[in-house]
C-alpha positions as CSV (number, residue, x, y, z in Angstrom):
1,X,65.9,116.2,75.4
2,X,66.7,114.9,78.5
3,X,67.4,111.6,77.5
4,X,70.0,113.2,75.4
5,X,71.6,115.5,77.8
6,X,71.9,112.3,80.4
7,X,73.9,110.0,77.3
8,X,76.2,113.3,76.8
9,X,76.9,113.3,80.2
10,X,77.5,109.3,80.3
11,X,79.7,110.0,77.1
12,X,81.6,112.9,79.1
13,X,82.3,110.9,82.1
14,X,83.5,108.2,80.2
15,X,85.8,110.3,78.3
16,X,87.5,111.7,81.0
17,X,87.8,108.2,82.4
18,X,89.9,107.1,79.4
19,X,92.4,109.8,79.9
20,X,93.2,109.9,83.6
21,X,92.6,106.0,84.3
22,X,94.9,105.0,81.3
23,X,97.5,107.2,82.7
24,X,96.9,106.3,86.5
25,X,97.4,102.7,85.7
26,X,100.4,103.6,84.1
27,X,102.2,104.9,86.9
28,X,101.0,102.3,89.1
29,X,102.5,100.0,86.6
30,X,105.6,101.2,86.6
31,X,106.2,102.0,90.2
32,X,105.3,98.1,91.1
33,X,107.5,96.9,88.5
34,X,110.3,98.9,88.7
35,X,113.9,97.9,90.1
36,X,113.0,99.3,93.6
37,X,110.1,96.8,94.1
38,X,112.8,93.6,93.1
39,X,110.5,92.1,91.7
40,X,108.0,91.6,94.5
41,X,109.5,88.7,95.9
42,X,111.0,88.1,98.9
43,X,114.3,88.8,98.3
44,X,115.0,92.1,99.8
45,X,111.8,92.6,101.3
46,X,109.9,93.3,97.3
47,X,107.0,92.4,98.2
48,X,107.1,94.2,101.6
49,X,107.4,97.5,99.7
50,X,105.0,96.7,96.9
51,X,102.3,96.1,100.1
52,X,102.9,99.3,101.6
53,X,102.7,101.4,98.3
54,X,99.5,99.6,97.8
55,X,98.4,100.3,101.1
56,X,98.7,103.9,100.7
57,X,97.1,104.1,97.1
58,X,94.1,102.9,99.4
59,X,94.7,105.3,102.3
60,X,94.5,108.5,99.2
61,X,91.4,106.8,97.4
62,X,89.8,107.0,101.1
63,X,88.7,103.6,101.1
64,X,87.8,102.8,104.5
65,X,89.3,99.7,107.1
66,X,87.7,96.7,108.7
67,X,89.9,97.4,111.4
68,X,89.7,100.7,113.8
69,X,90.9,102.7,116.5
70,X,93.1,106.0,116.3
71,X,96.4,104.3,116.1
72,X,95.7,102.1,113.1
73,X,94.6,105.3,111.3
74,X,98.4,106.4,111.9
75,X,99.5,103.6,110.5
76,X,98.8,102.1,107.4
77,X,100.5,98.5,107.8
78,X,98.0,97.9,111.0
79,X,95.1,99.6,108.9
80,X,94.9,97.7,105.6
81,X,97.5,95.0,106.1
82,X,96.4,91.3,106.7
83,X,99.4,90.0,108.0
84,X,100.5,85.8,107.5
85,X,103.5,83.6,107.6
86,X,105.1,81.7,104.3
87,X,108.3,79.5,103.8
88,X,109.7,79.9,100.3
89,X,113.2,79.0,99.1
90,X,114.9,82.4,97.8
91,X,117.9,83.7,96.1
92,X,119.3,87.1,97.0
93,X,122.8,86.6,96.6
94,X,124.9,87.2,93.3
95,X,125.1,83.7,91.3
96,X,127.1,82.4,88.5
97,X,127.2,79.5,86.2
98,X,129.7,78.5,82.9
99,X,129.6,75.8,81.4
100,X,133.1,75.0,79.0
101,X,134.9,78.4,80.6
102,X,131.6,80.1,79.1
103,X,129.7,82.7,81.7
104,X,126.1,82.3,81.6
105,X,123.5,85.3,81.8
106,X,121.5,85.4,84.8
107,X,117.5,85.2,83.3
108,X,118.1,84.8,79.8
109,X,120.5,82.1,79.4
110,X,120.4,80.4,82.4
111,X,117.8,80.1,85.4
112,X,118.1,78.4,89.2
113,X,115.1,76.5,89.3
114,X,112.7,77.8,92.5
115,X,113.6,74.3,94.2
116,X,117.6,74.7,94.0
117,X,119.7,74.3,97.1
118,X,123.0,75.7,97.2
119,X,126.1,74.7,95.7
120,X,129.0,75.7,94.5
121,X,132.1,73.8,92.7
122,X,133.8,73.1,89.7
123,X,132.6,69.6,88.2
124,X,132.6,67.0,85.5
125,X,129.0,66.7,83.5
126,X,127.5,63.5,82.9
127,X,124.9,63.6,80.0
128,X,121.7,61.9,79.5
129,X,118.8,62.3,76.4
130,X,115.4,63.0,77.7
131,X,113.8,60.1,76.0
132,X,116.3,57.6,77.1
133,X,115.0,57.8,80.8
134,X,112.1,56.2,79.7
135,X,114.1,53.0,79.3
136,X,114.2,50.0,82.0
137,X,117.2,50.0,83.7
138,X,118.2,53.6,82.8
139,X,118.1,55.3,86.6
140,X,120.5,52.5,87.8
141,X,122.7,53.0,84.8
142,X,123.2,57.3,86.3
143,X,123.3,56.2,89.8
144,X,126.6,54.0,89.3
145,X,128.3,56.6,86.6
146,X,127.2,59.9,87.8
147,X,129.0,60.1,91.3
148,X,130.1,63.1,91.7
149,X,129.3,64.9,89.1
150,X,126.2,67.3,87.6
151,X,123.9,65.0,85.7
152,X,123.1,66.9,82.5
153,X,119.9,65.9,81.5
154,X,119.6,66.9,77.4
155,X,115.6,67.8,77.1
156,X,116.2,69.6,73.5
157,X,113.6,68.6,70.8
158,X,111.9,66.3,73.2
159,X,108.3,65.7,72.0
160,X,106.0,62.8,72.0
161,X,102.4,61.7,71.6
162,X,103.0,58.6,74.1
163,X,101.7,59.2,77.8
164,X,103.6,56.7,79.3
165,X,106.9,57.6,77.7
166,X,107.0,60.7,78.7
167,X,105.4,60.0,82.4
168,X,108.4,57.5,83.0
169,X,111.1,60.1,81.6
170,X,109.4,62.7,84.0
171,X,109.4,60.8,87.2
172,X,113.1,59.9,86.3
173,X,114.1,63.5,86.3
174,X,111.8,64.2,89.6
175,X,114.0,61.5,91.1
176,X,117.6,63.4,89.6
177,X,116.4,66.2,90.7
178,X,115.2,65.7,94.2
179,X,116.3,62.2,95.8
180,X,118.9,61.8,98.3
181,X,119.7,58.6,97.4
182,X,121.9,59.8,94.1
183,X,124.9,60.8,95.2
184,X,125.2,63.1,92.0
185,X,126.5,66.6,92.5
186,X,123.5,68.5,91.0
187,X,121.4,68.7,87.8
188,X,121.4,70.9,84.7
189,X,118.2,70.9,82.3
190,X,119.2,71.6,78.7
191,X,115.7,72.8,76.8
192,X,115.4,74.7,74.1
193,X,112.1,76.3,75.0
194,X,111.3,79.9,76.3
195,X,113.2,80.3,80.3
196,X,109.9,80.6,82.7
197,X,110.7,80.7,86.6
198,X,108.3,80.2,89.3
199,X,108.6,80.2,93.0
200,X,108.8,77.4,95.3
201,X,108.0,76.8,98.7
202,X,109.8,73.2,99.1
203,X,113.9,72.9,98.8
204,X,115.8,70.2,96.7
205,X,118.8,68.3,98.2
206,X,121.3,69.6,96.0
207,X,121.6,72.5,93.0
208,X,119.4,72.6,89.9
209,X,119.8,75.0,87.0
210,X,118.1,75.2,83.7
211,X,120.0,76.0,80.6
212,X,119.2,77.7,77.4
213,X,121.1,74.7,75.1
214,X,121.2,77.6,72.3
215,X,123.5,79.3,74.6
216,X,126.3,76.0,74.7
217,X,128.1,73.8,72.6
218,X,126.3,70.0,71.7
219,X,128.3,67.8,74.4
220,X,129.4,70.1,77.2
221,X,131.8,68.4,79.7
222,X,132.4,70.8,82.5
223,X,130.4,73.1,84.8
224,X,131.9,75.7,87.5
225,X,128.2,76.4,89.3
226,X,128.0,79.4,92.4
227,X,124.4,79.1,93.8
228,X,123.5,80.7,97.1
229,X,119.6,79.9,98.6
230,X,117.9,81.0,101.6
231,X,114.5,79.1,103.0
232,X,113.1,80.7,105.2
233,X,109.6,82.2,106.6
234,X,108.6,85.4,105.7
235,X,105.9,87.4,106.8
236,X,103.6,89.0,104.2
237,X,100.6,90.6,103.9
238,X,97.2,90.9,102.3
239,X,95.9,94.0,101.9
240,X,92.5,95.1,101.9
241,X,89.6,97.9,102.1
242,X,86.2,98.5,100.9
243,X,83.6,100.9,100.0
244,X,80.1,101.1,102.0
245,X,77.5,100.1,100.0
246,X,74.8,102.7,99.6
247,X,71.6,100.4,99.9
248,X,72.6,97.2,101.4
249,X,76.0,97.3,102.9
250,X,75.9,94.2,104.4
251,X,76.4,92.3,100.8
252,X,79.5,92.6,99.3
253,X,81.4,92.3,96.1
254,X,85.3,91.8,95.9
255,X,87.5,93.3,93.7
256,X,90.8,91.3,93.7
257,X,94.3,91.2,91.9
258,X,97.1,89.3,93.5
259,X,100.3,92.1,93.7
260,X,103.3,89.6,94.0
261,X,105.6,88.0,91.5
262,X,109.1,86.2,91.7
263,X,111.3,88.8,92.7
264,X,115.0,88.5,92.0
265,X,117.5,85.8,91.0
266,X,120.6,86.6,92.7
267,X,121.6,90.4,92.2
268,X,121.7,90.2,88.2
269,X,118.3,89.1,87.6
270,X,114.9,90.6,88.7
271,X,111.3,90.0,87.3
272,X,109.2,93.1,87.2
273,X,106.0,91.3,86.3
274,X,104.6,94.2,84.6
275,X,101.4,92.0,83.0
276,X,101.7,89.4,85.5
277,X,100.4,91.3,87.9
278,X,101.2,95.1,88.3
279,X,98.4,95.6,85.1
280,X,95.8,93.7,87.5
281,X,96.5,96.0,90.7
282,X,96.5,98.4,88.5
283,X,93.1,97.9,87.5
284,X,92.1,97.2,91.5
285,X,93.2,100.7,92.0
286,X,91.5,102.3,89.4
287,X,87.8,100.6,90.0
288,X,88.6,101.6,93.7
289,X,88.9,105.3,92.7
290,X,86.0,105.2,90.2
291,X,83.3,103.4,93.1
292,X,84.8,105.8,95.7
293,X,83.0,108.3,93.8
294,X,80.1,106.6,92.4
295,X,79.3,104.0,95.1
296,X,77.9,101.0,94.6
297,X,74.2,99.6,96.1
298,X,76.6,96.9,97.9
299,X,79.6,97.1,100.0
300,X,82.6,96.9,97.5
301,X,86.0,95.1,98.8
302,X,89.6,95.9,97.5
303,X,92.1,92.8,98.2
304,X,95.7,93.1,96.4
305,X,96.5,89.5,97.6
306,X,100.0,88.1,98.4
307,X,101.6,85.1,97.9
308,X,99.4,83.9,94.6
309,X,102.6,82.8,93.0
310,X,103.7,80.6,95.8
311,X,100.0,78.5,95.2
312,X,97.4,81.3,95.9
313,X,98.5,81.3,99.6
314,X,96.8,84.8,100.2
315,X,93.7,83.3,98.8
316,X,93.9,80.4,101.2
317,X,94.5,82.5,104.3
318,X,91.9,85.4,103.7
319,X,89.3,82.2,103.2
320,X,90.2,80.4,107.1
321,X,90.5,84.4,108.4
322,X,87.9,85.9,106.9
323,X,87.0,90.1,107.7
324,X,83.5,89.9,106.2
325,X,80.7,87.0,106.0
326,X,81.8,84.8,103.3
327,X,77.9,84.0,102.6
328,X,77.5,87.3,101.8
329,X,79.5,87.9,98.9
330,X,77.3,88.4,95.8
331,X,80.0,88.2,93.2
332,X,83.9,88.4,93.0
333,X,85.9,89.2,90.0
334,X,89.8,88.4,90.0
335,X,91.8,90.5,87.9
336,X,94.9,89.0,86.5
337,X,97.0,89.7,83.4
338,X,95.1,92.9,82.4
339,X,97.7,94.3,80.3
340,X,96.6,93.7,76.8
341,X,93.8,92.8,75.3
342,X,94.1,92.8,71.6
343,X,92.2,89.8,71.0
344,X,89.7,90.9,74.0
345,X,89.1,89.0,77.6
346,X,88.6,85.3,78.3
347,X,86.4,84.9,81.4
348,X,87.2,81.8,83.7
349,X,83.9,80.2,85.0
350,X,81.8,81.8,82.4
351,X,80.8,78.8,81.9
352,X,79.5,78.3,85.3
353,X,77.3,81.6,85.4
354,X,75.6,82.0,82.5
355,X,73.4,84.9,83.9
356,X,76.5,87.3,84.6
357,X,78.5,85.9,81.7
358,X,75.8,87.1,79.5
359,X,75.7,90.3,80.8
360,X,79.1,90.9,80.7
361,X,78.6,90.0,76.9
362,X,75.5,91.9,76.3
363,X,77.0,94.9,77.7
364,X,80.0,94.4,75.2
365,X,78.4,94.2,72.4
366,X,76.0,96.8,72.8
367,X,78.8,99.5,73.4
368,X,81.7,97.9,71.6
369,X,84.4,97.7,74.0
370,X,86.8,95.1,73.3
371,X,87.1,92.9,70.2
372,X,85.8,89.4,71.8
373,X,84.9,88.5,75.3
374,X,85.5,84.7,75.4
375,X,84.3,82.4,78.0
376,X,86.1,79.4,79.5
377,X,85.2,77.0,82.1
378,X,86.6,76.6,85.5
379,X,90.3,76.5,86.0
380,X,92.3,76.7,89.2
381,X,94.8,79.2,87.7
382,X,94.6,81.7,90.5
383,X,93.2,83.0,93.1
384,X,89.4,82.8,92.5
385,X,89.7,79.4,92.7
386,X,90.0,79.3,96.3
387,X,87.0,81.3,96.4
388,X,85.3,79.0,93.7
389,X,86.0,75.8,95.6
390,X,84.1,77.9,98.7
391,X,80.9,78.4,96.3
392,X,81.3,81.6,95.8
393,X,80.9,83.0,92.6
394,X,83.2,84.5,90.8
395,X,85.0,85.5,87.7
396,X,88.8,84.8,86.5
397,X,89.4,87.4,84.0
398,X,92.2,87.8,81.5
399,X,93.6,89.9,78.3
400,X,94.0,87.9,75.3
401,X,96.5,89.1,72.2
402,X,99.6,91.5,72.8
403,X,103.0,90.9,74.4
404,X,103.7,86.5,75.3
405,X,106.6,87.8,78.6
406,X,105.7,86.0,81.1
407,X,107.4,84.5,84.6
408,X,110.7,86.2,83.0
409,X,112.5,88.9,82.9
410,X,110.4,90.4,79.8
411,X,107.8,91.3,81.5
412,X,108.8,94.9,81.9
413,X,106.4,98.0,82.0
414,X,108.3,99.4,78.6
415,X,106.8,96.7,76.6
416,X,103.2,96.2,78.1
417,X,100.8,98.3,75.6
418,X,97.6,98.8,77.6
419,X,96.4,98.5,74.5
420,X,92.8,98.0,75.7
421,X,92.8,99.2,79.4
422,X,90.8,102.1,79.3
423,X,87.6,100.1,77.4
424,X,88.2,97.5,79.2
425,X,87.9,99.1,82.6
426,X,84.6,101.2,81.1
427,X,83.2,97.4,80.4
428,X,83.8,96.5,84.2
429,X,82.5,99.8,85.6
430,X,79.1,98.7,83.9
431,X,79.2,94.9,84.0
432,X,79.5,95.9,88.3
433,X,77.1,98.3,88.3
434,X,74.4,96.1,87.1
435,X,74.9,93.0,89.2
């Protein structure tokens, strides 16, 4: 009988997780990737905002600071925040581009690539095939006959099975793109494959835009280009809390979900990042509530990270400035892309730790959360694997199935199903219980 009455209440409790969780994650979601947050870049100070909503989410859940004193309680930014300086090469101001007399759209039919410097002008195109930089000779050829004008360089269609073809045609376009030495007015990418942006923190020498080449006619001659670029340092911050453990708080386990994505392109183009990764701060959030009331044996630690997008940066800063003892982490789990989840989870470094891996699948298939939980080997594809390279051991994991926007402007909170949040956060609430 008791046995019974304890899996009712286990049932109950689990229950009432699906319902408020699913629809907690959902208004996280869409506050973080709404129009006010721009994105979470740092154009208009996105990822500013999205750090201090964060901040207070923690600061409501009552999770506690390794910092202390009466004024930091006052004030959240000195409380949670983990503050650090990054260059990055921006673009806040409006920006236009047509090609023939035709206006492009900002994010779907054109993109600035992260790199770009400014420019602006009315010029003459010079056109090149992909596959023809590959040839001896061909990089002297566009040096002579491109003076002055935007080298278009035509990468439609351009597949190939030979290495060395397409590592020659490559390096040509890194050297369009980014020497001095051309005395070119720019570069335009034709490809006919989905727009993805990034962010960067280097800066090119002159403007470079990518073009859908659906979007224009097969031998464009002209291009009027207006790109405005800031680089410069910004301050941002990590932000982070934990959870005393109840038996030995001295060991810790880390919760973390980078919270910034690529903000805005000029005024007409902003990427929410929805999936990519409001769903994975959204999941933080939610384990943060559920431990606050169910604590853990160890010390649990909350980190909504900054600057993953840039190349993990957050990761890299909180490793040199560490709040806890590094040697005392007992297991981390990054959370990115938690927004599906059709086809299940794919755990990076499963691979690596067996033990936990087969746990995680055990507990899986035993209670029949998600359709498959897949394991893959180690890849530096965020920030765990700044931890990972620091021996600590940890877990990438991500949904599989659903929705493919990602890095564009697609990526909206509308179209992310959470088709699988609420089992999946049940299978994490007992995968952390039992390490």
């Amino acid at each position: 009988m008791l046995r019974f009455a304890l899996a009712l209440i286990f049932v109950l409790q689990f229950l009432s997780l699906s319902c408020q969780d699913i629809e907690y994650a959902r208004k996280v979601i869409r506050t973080l990737s709404s129009p006010e947050l721009k994105g979470r870049g740092f154009t208009g100070n996105g990822h500013q905002i999205a750090a201090r909503y964060i901040g207070k989410q923690f600061l409501a859940t009552g999770l506690e600071s390794f910092k202390s004193g009466s004024d930091n309680a006052r004030n959240i930014n000195k409380l949670y925040f983990q503050p650090f300086e990054i260059r990055v090469n921006s673009f806040p101001s409006k920006m236009t581009v047509e090609i023939d007399a035709k206006k492009l759209i900002a994010g779907s039919e054109f993109l600035v690539h992260p790199s770009s410097s400014p420019g602006k002008g009315k010029y003459s195109l010079y056109l090149v095939k992909k596959m023809e930089l590959a040839n001896n000779g061909a990089l002297q050829k566009i040096t002579k006959e491109s003076v002055g004008k935007i080298i278009v360089i035509d990468a439609r269609n351009f597949a190939t099975d030979n290495k060395e073809v397409l590592q020659k045609a490559d390096e040509a376009i890194e050297i369009i793109e980014f020497s001095s030495q051309l005395q070119s007015a720019g570069t335009i990418i034709l490809t006919d494959e989905k727009l993805t942006w990034s962010i960067s923190t280097d800066r090119a020498v002159k403007p470079i835009v990518i073009i859908n080449s659906s979007k224009i006619g097969t031998n464009p001659l002209e291009a009027r280009i207006n790109v405005k670029a800031e680089y410069s340092v910004h301050t941002t911050n990590n932000v982070i809390g934990y959870i005393p453990g109840k038996q030995t708080p001295d060991s810790f386990i880390l919760i973390i979900a980078h919270y910034d994505h690529l903000g805005t392109m000029g005024k007409d183009a902003y990427f929410p990042g929805a999936n990519d990764n409001a769903s994975g701060v959204a999941m933080l959030l939610s384990l943060a509530s559920h431990f606050k009331l169910n604590p853990h044996k160890y010390s649990m630690v909350f980190m909504a990270l900054a600057a993953e997008e840039t190349g993990l940066n957050g990761a890299r800063y909180f490793i040199s400035n560490p709040v806890i003892d590094l040697k005392r982490i007992a297991f981390l789990i990054n959370f990115d892309l938690a927004g599906t989840g059709d086809e299940g989870i794919k755990v990076v470094n499963g691979t690596v730790y067996p033990e936990q891996f087969g746990l995680l699948k055990k507990i899986n298939n035993e209670r029949g959360y998600l359709k498959d939980v897949q394991v893959r080997g180690p890849a530096c594809n965020s920030d765990h694997c700044i931890f990972h390279e620091k021996g600590i051991p940890c877990f990438y994991i991500y949904t599989l199935g659903g929705i493919k926007a990602y890095h564009d402007i697609f990526d909206r909170f509308e179209t992310l199903p959470l088709t699988e949040f609420s089992d999946y956060m049940k299978l994490m609430i007992e995968f952390l219980q039992n390490i």
